[in-house]
N, C-alpha and C positions, 0 to 999 in steps of 0.2 A: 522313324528314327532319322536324323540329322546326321551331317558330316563330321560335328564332333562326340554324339554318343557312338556312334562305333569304336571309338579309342578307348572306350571304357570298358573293363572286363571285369566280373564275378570273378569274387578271390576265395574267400573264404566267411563262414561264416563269421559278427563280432566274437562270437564265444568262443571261437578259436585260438584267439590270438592273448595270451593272458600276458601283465607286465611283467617285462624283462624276460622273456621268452620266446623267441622270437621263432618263424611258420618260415618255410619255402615252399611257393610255388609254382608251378609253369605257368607262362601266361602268354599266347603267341609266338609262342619257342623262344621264351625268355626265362631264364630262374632267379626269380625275384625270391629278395628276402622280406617277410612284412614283419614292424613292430608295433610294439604299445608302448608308449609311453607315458603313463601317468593319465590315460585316457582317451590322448591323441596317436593317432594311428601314420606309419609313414612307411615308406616301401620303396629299395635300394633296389640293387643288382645284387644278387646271393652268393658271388662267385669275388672273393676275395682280390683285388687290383694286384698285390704281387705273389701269389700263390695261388693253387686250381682249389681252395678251402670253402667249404660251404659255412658264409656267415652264419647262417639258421645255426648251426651247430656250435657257436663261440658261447662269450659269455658276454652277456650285456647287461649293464648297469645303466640305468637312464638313459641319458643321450647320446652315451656309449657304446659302441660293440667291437667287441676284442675277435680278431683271427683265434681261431683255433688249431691253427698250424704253427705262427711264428709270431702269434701276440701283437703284430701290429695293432692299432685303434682306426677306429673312422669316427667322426660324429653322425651321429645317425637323420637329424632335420636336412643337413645338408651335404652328406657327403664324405666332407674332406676328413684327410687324413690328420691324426692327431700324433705319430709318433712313428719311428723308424719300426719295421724294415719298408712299410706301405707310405709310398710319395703319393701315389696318382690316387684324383678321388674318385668313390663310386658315383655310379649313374645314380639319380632318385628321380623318383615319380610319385606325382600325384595321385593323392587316395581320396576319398571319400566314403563316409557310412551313407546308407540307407537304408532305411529299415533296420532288419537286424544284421544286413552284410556288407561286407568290405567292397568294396570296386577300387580299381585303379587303373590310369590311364596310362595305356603301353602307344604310344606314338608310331603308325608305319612308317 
């Protein structure tokens, strides 16, 4: 293993993870949110930027994912926030499938 497969970490199985439904998991004491989107998969920080709300738990419509506390939006490819009461955008990281399971890359 190389210096950059260790950044890579086993998330979940692909069947896991079904569209617009989105997985939290730990990943190097991190709580990542993972989605689907229409077949492509992307993976946030799970922990809402202005509230302690667990994305995984919102509602997402495609690109979208709504707080489940205060309805803020994030776009989900990249981040950023799409509507009050959430300014700051979330972290995301790099996913990739293999096989039949998820990996993403959590950066030390």
């Amino acid at each position: 293993m190389n210096n950059l497969d260790r950044n890579w970490h086993r998330a979940v199985p692909i069947s896991d993870i079904a569209p617009d439904a989105p997985v939290a998991v730990s990943l190097v004491g991190r709580n990542i949110a993972l989605f689907n989107v229409d077949g492509v998969f992307y993976a946030t920080d799970a922990t809402c930027t202005h509230a302690a709300a667990n994305l995984a738990e919102g509602y997402q419509e495609g690109e979208v994912i709504e707080c489940p506390l205060h309805q803020g939006r994030f776009h989900i490819p990249t981040g950023r926030p799409l509507c009050a009461p959430v300014t700051e955008a979330l972290r995301t990281y790099a996913v990739r499938a293999q096989g039949e399971e998820i990996f993403v890359e959590v950066p030390e």
